[in-house]
NUTI-54107 format. One record per residue (C-alpha): residue number from 1; x, y, z; chain. Coordinates in Angstrom, 2 decimals. Example, Ala and Ser with C-alpha at 12.3 -4.5 7.8 and 13.67 -1.06 7.14 Angstrom:
BEGIN
<num:1 | u:12.30 | v:-4.50 | w:7.80 | chaine:A>
<num:2 | u:13.67 | v:-1.06 | w:7.14 | chaine:A>
END
This chain:
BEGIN
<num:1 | u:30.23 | v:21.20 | w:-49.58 | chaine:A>
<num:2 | u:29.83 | v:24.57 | w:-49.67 | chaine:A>
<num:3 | u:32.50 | v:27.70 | w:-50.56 | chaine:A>
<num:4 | u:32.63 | v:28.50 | w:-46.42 | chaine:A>
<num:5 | u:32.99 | v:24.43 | w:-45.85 | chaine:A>
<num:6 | u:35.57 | v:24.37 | w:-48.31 | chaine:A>
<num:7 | u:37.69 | v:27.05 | w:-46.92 | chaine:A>
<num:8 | u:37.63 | v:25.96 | w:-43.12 | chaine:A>
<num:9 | u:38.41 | v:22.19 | w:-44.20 | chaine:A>
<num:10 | u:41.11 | v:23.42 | w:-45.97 | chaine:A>
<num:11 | u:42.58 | v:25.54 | w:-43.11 | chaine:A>
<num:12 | u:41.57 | v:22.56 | w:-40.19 | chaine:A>
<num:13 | u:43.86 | v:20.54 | w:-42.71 | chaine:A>
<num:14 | u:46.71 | v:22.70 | w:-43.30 | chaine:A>
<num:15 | u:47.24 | v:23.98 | w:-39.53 | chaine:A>
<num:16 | u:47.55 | v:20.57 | w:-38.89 | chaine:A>
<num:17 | u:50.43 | v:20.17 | w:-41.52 | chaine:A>
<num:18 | u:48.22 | v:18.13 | w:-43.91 | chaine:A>
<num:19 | u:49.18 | v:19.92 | w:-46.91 | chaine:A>
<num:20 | u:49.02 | v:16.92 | w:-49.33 | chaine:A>
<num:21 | u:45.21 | v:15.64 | w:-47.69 | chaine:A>
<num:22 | u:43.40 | v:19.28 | w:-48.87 | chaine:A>
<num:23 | u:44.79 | v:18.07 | w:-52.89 | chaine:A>
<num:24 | u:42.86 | v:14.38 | w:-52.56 | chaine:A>
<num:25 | u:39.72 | v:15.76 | w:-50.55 | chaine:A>
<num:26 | u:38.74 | v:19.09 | w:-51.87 | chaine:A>
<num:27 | u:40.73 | v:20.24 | w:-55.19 | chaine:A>
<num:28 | u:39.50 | v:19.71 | w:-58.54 | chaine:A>
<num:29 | u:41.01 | v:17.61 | w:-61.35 | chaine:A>
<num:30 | u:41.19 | v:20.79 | w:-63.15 | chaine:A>
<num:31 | u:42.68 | v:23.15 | w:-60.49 | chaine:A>
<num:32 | u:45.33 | v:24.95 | w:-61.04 | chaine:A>
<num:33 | u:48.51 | v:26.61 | w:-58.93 | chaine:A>
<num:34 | u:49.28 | v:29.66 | w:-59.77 | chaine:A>
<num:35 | u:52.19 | v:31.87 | w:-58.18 | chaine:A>
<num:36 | u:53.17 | v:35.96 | w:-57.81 | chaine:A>
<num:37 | u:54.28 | v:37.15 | w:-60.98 | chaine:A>
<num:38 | u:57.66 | v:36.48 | w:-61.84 | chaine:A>
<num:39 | u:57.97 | v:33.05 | w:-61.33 | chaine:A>
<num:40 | u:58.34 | v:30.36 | w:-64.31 | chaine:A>
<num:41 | u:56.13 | v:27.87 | w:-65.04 | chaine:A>
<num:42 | u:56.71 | v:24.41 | w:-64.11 | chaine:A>
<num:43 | u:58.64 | v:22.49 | w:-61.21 | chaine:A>
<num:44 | u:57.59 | v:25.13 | w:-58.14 | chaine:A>
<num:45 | u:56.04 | v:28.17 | w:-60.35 | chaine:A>
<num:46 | u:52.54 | v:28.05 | w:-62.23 | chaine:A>
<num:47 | u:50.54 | v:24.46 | w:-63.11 | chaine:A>
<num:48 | u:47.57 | v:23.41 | w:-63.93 | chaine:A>
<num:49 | u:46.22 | v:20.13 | w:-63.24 | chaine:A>
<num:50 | u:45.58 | v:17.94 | w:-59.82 | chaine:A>
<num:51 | u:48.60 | v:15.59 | w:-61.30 | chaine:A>
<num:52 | u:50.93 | v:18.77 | w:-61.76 | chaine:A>
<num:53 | u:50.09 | v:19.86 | w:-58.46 | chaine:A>
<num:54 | u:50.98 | v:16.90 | w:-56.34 | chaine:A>
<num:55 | u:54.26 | v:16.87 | w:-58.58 | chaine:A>
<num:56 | u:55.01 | v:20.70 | w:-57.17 | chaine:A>
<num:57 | u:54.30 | v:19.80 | w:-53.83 | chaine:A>
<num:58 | u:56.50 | v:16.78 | w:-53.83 | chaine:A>
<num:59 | u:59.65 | v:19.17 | w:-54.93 | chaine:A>
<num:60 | u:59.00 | v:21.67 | w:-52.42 | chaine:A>
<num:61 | u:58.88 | v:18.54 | w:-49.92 | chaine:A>
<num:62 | u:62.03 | v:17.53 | w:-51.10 | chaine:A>
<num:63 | u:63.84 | v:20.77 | w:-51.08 | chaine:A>
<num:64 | u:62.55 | v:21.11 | w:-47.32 | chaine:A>
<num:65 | u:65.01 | v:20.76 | w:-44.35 | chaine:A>
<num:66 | u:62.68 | v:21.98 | w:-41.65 | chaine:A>
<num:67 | u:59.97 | v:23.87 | w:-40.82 | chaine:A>
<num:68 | u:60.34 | v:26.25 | w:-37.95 | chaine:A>
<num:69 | u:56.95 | v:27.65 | w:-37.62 | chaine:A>
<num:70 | u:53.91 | v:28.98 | w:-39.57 | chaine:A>
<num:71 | u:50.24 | v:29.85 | w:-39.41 | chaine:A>
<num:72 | u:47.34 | v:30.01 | w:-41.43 | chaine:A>
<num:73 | u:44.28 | v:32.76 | w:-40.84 | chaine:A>
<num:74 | u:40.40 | v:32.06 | w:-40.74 | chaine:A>
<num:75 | u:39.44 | v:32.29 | w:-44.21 | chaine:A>
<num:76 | u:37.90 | v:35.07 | w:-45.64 | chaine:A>
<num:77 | u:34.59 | v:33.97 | w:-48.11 | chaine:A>
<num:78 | u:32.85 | v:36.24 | w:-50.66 | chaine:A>
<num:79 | u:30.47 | v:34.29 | w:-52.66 | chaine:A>
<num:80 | u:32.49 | v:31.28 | w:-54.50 | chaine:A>
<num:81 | u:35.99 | v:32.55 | w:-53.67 | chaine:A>
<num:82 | u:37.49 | v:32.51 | w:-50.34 | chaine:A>
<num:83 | u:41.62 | v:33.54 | w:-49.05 | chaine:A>
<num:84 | u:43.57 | v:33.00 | w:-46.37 | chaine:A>
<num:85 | u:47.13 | v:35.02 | w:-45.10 | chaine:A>
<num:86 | u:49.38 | v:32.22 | w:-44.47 | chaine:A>
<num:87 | u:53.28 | v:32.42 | w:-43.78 | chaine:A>
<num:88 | u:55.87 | v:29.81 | w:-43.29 | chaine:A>
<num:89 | u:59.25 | v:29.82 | w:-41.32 | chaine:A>
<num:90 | u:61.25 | v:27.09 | w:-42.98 | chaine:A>
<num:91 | u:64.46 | v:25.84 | w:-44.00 | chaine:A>
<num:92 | u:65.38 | v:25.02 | w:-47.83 | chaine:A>
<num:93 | u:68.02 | v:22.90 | w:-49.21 | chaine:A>
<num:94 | u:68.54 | v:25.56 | w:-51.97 | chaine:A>
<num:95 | u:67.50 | v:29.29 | w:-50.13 | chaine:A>
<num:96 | u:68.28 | v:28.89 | w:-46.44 | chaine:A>
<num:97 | u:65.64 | v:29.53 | w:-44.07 | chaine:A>
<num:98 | u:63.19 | v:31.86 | w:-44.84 | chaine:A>
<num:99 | u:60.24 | v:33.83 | w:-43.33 | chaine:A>
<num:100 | u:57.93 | v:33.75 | w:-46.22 | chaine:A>
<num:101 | u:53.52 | v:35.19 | w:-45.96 | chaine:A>
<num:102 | u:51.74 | v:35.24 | w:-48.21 | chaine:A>
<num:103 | u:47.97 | v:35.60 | w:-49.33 | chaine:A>
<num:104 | u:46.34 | v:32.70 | w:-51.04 | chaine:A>
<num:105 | u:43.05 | v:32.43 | w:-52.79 | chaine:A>
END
């Protein structure tokens, strides 16, 4: 697959709320999660690894009450690197509900 392949897989998969397929079908052993600045490392901040990333998802799945809403832009592609604006309207066990967007690369 190529970088523009990549990107609108990953988007076909996540508007349909298949946010664990994208980790088994496109990311890289190697691939890593990395958050704003601030965060800590570990649990739901920074990781590296496929293994460590289906751990992080698996906490924020289980801190998850409901999910209210969301979307998830056309990506954008320049050469090997592509990003989509993506926000979220869900409920957490730990933070309420929040009204989170982001952009992700």
């Amino acid at each position: 697959m190529n970088t523009q392949q990549v990107a609108d897989r990953l988007v076909e998969l996540c508007r349909q709320g298949k946010y664990e397929e994208p980790q088994e079908e496109l990311y890289a052993e190697d691939a890593v999660s990395i958050e704003m600045e601030g965060m800590a490392s570990g649990a739901l901040g920074n990781v590296k690894g496929l293994d460590a990333i289906r751990e992080k998802g698996r906490k924020w799945k289980d801190n998850l009450e409901a999910i209210h809403g969301g979307s998830m832009s056309d990506p954008m592609v320049a050469g090997e690197w592509f990003s989509v604006a993506s926000s979220l309207d869900a409920t957490y066990k730990d933070m309420g509900r929040m009204n989170m967007q982001e952009i992700c690369v």
